[in-house]
Backbone as JSON, one array per atom type, in Angstrom:
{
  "sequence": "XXXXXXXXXXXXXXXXXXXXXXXXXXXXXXXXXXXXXXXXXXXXXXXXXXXXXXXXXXXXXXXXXXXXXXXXXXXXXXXXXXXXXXXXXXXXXXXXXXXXXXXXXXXXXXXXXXXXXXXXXXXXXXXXXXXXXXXXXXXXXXXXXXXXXXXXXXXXXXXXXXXXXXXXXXXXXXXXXXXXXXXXXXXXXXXXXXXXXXXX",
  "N": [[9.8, -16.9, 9.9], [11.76, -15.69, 7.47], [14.05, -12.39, 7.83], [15.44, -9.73, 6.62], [17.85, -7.72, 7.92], [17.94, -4.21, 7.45], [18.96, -0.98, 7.45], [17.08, 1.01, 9.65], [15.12, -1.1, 9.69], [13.33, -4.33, 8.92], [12.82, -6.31, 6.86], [10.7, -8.54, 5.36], [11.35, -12.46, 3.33], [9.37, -12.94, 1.63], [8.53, -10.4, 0.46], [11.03, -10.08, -1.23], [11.18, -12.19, -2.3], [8.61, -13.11, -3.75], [6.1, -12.44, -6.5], [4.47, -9.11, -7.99], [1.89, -8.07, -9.23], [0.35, -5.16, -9.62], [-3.57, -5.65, -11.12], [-5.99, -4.3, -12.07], [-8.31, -4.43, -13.91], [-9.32, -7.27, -13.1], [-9.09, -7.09, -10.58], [-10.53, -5.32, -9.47], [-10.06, -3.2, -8.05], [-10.89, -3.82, -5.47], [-9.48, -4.17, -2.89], [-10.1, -1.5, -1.43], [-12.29, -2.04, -0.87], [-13.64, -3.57, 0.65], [-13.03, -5.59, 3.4], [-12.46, -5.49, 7.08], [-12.14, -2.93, 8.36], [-10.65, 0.36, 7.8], [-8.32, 1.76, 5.59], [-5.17, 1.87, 7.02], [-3.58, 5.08, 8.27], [-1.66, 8.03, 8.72], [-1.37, 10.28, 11.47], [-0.62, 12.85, 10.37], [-0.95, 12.6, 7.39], [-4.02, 12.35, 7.63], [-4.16, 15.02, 8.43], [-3.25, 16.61, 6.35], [-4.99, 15.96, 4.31], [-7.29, 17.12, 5.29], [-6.91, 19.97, 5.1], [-6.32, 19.93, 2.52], [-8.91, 19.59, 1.48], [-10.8, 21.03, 0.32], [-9.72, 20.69, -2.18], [-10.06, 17.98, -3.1], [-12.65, 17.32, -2.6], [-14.23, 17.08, -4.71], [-13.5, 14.97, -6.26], [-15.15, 12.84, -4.77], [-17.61, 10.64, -4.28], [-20.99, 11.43, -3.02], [-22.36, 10.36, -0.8], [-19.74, 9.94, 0.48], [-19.02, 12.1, 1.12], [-20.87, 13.18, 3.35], [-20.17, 11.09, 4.93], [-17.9, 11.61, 5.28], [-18.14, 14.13, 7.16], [-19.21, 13.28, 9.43], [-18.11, 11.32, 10.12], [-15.48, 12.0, 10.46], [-12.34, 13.12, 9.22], [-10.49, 11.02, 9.75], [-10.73, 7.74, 11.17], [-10.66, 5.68, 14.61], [-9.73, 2.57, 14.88], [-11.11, -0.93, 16.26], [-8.95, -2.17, 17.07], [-7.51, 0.24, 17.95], [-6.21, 1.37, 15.83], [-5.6, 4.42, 13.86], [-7.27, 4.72, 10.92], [-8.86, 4.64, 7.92], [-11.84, 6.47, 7.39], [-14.93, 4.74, 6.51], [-17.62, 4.23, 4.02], [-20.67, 3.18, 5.38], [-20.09, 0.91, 6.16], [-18.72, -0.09, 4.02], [-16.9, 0.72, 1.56], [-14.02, 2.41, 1.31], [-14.29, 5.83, 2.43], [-12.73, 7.93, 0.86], [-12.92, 6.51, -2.0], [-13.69, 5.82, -5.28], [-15.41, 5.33, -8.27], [-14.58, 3.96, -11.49], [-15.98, 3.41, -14.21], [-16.87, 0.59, -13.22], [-14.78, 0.35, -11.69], [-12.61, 0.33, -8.57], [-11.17, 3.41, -7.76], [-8.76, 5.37, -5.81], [-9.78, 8.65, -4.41], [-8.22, 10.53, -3.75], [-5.69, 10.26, -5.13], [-6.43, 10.77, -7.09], [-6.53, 13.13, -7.24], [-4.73, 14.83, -7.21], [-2.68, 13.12, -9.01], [-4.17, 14.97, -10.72], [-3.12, 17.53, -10.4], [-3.81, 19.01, -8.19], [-3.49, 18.74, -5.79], [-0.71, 18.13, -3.2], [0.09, 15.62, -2.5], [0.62, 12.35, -2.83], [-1.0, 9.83, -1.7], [-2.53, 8.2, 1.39], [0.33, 6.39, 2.83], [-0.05, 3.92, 3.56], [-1.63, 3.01, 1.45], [-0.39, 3.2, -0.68], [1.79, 1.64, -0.37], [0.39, -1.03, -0.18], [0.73, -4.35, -1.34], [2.51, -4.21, 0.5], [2.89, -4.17, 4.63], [4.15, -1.89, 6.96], [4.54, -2.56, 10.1], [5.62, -2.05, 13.61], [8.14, -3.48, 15.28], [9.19, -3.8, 18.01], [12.19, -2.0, 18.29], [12.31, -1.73, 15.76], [11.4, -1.2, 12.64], [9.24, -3.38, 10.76], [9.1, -4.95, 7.92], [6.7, -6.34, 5.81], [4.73, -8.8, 3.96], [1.22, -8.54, 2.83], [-1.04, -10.93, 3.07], [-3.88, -11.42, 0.82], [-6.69, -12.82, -0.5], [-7.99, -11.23, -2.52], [-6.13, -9.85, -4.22], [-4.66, -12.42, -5.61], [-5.13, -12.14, -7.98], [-3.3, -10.42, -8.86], [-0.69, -11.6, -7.78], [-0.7, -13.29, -9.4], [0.06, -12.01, -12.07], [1.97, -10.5, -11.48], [4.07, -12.99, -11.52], [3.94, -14.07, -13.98], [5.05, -11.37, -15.55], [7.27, -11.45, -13.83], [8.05, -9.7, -11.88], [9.3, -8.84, -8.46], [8.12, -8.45, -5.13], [9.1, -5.92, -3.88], [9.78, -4.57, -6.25], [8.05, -3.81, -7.86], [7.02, -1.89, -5.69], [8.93, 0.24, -5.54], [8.2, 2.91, -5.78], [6.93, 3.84, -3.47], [8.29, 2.6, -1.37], [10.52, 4.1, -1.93], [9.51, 6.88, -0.84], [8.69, 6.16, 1.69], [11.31, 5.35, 3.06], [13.51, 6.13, 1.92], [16.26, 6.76, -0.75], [18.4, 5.51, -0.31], [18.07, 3.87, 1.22], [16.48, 2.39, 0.0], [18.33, 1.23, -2.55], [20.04, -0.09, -0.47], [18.2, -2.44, 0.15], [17.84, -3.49, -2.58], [20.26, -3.86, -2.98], [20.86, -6.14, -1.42], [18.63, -7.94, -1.95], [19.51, -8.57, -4.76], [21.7, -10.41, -3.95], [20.95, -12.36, -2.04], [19.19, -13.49, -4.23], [21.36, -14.52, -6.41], [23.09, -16.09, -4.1], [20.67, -17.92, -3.96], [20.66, -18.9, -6.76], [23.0, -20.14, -7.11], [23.25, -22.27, -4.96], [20.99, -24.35, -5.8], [22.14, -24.55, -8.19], [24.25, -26.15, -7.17], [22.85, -28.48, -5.98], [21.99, -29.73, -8.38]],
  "CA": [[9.89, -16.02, 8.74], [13.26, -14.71, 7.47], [14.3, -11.39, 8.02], [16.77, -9.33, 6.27], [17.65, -6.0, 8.38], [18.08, -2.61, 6.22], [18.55, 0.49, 8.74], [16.3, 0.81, 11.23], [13.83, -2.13, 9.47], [13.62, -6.04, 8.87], [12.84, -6.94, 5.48], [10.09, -9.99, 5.3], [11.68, -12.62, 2.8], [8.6, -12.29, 0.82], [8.94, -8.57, -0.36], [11.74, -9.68, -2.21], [10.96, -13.37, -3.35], [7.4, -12.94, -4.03], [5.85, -11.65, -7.35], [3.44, -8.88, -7.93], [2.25, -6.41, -10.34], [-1.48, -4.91, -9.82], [-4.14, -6.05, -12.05], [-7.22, -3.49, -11.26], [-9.79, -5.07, -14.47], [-9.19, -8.3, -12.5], [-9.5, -7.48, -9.17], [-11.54, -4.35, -9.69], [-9.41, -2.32, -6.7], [-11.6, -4.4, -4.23], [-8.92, -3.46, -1.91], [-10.3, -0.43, -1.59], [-13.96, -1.85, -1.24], [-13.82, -5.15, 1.73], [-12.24, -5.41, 4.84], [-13.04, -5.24, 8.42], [-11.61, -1.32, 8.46], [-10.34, 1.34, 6.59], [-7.01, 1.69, 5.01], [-3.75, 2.48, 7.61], [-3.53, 5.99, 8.03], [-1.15, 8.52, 9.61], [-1.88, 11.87, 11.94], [-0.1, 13.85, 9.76], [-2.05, 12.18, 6.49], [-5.34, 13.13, 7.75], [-4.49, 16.38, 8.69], [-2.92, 16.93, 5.11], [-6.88, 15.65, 3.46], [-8.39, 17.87, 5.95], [-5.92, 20.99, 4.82], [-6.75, 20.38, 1.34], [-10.3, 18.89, 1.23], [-11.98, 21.3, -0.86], [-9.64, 20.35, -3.84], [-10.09, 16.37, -2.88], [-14.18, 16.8, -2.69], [-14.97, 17.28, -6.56], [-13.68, 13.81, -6.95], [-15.68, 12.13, -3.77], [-19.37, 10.41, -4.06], [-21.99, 12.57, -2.46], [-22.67, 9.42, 0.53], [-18.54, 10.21, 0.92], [-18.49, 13.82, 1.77], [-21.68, 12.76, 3.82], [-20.01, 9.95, 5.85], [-16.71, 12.02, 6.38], [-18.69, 15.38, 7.69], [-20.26, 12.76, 10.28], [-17.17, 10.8, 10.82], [-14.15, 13.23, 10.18], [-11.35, 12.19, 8.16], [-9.81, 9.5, 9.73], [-10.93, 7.02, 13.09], [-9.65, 5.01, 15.06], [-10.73, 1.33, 14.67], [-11.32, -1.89, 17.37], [-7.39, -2.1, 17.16], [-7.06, 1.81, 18.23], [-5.46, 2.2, 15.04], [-6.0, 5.26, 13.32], [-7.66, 4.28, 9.96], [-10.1, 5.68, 6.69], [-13.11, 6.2, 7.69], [-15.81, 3.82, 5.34], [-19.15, 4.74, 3.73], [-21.81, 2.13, 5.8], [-19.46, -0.18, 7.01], [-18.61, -0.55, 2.64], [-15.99, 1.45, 0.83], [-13.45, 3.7, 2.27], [-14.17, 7.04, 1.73], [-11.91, 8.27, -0.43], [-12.61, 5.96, -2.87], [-14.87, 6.49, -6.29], [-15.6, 4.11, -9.39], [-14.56, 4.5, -12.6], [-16.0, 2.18, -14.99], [-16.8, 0.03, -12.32], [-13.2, 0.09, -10.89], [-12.76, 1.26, -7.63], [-9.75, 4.05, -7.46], [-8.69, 6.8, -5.36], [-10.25, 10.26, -5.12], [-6.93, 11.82, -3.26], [-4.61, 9.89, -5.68], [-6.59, 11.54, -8.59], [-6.86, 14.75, -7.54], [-3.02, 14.26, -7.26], [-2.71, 13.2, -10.46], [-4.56, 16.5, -11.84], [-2.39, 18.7, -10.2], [-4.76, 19.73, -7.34], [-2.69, 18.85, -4.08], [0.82, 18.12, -3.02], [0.62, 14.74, -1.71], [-0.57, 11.1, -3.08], [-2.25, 9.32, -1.3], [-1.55, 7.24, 2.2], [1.25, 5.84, 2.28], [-0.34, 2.57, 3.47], [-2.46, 2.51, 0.05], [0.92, 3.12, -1.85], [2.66, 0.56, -0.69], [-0.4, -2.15, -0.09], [0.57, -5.21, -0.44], [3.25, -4.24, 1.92], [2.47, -3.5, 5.51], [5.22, -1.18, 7.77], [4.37, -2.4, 11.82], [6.29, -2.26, 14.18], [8.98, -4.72, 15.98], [10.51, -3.39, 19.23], [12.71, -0.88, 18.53], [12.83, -1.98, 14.86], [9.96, -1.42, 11.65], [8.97, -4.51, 10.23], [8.04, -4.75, 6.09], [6.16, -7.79, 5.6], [3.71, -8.87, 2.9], [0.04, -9.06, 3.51], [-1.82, -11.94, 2.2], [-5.38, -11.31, 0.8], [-7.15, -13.24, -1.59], [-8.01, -10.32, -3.91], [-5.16, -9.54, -4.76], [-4.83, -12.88, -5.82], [-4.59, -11.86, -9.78], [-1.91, -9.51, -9.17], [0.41, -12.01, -7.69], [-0.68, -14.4, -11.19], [0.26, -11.24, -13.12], [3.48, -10.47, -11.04], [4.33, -14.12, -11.67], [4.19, -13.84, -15.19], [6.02, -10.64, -15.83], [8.48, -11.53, -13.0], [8.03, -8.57, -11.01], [9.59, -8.96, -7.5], [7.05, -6.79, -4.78], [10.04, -4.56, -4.01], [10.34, -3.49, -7.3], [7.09, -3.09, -8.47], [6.93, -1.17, -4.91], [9.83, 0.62, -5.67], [8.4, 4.37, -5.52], [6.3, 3.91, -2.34], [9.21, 2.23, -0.61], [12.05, 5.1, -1.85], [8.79, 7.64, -0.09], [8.42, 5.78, 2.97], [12.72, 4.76, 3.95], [14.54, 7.15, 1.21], [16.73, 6.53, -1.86], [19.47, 5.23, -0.11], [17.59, 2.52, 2.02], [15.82, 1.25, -1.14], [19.18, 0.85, -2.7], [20.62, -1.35, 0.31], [17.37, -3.76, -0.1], [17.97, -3.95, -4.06], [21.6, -4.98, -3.22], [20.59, -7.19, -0.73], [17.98, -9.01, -2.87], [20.42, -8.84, -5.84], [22.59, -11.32, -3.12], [20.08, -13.56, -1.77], [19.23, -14.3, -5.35], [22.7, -14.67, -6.26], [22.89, -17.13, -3.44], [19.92, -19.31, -4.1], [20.93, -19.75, -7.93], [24.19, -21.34, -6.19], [22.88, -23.5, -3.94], [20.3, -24.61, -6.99], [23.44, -25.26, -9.22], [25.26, -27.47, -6.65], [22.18, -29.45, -6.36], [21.99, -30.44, -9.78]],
  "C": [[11.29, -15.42, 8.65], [13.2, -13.72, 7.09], [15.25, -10.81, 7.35], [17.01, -7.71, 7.11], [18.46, -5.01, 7.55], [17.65, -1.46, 7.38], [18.19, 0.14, 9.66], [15.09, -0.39, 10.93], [14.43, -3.33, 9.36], [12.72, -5.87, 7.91], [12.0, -8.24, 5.38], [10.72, -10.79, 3.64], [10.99, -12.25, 1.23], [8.52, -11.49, -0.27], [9.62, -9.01, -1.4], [11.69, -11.05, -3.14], [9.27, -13.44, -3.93], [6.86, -11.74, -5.55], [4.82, -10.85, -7.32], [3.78, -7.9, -8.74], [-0.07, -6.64, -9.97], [-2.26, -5.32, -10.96], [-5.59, -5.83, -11.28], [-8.52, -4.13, -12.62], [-9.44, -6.52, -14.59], [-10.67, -8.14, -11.1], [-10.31, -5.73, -8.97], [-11.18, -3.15, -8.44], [-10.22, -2.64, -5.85], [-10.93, -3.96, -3.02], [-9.59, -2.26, -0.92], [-12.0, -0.58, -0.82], [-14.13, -3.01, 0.3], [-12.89, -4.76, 2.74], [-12.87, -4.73, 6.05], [-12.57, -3.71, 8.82], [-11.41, -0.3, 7.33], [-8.8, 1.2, 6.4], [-6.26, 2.12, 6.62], [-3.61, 4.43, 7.39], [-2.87, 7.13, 9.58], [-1.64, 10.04, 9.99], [-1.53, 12.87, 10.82], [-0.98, 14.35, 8.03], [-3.43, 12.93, 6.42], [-5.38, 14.43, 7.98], [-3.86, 17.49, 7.37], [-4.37, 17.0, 4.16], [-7.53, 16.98, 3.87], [-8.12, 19.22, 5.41], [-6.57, 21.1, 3.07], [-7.62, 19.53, 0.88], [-11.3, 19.4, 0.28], [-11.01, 21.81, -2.23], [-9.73, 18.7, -3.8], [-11.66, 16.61, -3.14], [-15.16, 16.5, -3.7], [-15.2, 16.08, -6.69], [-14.22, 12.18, -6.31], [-17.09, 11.79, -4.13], [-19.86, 11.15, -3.03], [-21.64, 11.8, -0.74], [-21.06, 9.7, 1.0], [-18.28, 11.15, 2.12], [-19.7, 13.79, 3.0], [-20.72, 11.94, 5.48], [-18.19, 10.74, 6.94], [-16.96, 13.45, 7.64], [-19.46, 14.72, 9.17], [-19.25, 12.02, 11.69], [-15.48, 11.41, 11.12], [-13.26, 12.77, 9.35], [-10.13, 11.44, 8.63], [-10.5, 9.08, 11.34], [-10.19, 6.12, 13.59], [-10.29, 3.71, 15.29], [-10.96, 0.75, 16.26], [-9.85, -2.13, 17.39], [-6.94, -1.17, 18.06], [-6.14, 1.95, 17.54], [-6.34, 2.95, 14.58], [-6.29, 4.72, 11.51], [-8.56, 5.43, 9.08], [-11.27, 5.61, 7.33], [-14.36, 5.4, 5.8], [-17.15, 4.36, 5.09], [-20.25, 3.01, 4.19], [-21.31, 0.97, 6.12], [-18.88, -0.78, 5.26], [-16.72, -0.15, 2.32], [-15.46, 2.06, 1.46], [-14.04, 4.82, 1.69], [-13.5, 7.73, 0.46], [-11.32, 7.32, -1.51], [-14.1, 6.51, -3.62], [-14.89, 5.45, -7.26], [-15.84, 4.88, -10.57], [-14.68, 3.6, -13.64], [-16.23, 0.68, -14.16], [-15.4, -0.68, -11.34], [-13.07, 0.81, -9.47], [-11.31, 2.0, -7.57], [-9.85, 5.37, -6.04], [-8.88, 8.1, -5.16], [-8.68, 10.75, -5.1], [-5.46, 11.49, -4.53], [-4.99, 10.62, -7.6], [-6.54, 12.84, -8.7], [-4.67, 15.39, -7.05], [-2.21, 14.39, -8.6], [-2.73, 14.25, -11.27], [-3.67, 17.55, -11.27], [-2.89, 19.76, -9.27], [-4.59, 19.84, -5.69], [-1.17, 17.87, -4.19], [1.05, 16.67, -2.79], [-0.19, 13.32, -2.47], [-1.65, 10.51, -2.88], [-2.05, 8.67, 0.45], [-1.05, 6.87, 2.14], [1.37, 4.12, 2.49], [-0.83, 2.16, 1.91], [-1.05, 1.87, -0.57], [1.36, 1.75, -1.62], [2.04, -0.83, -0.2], [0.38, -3.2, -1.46], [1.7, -5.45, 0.7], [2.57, -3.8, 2.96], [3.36, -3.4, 6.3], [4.35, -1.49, 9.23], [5.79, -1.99, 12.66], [7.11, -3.3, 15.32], [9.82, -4.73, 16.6], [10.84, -2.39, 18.64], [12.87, -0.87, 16.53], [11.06, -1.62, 13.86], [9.72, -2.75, 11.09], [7.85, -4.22, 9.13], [8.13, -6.08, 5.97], [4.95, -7.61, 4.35], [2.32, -9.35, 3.14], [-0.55, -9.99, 2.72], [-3.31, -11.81, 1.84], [-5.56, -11.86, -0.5], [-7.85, -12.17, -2.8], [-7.34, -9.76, -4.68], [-4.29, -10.92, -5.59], [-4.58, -12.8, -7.44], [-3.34, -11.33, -10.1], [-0.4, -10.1, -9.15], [0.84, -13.29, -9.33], [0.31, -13.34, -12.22], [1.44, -10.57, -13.15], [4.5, -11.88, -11.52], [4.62, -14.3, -13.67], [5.38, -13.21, -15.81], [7.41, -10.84, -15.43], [9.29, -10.35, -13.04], [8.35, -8.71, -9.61], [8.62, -7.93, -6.81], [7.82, -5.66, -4.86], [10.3, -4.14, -4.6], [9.28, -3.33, -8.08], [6.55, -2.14, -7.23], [7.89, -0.02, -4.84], [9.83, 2.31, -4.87], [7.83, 4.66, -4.37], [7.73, 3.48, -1.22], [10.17, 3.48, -0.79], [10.7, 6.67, -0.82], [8.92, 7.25, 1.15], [10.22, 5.58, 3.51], [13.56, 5.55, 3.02], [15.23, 6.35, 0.55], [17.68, 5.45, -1.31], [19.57, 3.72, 0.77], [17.5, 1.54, 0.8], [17.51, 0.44, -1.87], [19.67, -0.27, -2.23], [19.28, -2.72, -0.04], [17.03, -3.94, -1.71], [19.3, -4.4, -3.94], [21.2, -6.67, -2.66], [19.67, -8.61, -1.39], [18.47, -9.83, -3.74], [21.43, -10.48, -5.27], [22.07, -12.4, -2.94], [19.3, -14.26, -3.39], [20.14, -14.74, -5.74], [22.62, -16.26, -5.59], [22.23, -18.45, -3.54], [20.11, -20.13, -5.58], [22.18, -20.47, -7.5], [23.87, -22.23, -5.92], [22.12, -24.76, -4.85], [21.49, -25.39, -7.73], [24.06, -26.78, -8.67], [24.25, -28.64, -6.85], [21.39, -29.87, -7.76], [22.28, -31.42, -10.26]]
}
């Protein structure tokens, strides 16, 4: 896999050749709804939910506020990462359906003007995922077939991820990172229409 390094990270080529733009009355925020865990989630995160939970609970299903009072608000999976906790092995928690869509409670009650903070910052910037790689972060692109519409609908528009990720990425590495991996892209495209040309 090629790498591009930016700061203290490595850059999967992906991110920046790869199209995507969400498409939720597709893929119905399934994200949100499948998977062997719960979303990515940091100490600080959960102890932000927990801080301001009773303006997040209005916009939680009953079996929610249920499953987090049982399980707390965040666990730690078969990985021993720290993760969402899920309603019955289903839905994460802090998710709700609107129209049969599945969205965000914390990202709505966000929205309304009811707490300080989005949402995780794994959600945000799903279909990226930040691990780690030695001494270095590593942003790579996750592959899941439900998302699957989004990359049709990225493909279309011709939406690069990193720039329909744009505001999750300038949250997570700052203004000045994002910058260097919009030059950098700007280059390696650059580059490949070259190479393209000669072989013509």
């Amino acid at each position: 896999m090629e790498m591009f390094q930016i700061g203290n990270a490595v850059v999967s080529r992906d991110v920046i050749e790869k199209r995507f733009a969400c498409d939720l009355h597709q893929c119905k925020g399934n994200c949100c709804v499948y998977g062997d865990a719960g979303a990515p989630i940091e100490l600080q995160e959960a102890e932000l939910i927990e801080k301001h939970f009773d303006s997040i609970r209005p916009y939680l299903q009953p079996e929610a506020i249920k499953a987090i009072e049982e399980q707390g608000f965040a666990v730690v999976d078969e990985d021993g990462d720290r993760v969402t906790p899920l309603i019955e092995n289903r839905e994460c928690v802090y998710c709700y359906f609107d129209r049969g869509i599945a969205r965000c409670a914390i990202e709505k009650a966000y929205q309304d003007g009811k707490i300080p903070f989005r949402k995780p910052i794994s959600c945000w910037l799903y279909p990226i995922r930040v691990t780690r790689l030695n001494a270095l972060q590593a942003v790579v692109l996750h592959r899941w077939n439900i998302c699957q519409p989004a990359y049709q609908k990225g493909e279309k528009e011709g939406t690069p991820v990193y720039k329909y990720l744009r505001d999750p990425l300038i949250a997570r590495f700052g203004q000045a990172w994002y910058n260097e991996l919009d030059q950098v892209a700007e280059e390696w495209q650059q580059q490949k229409q070259q190479v393209q040309s000669l072989h013509q």
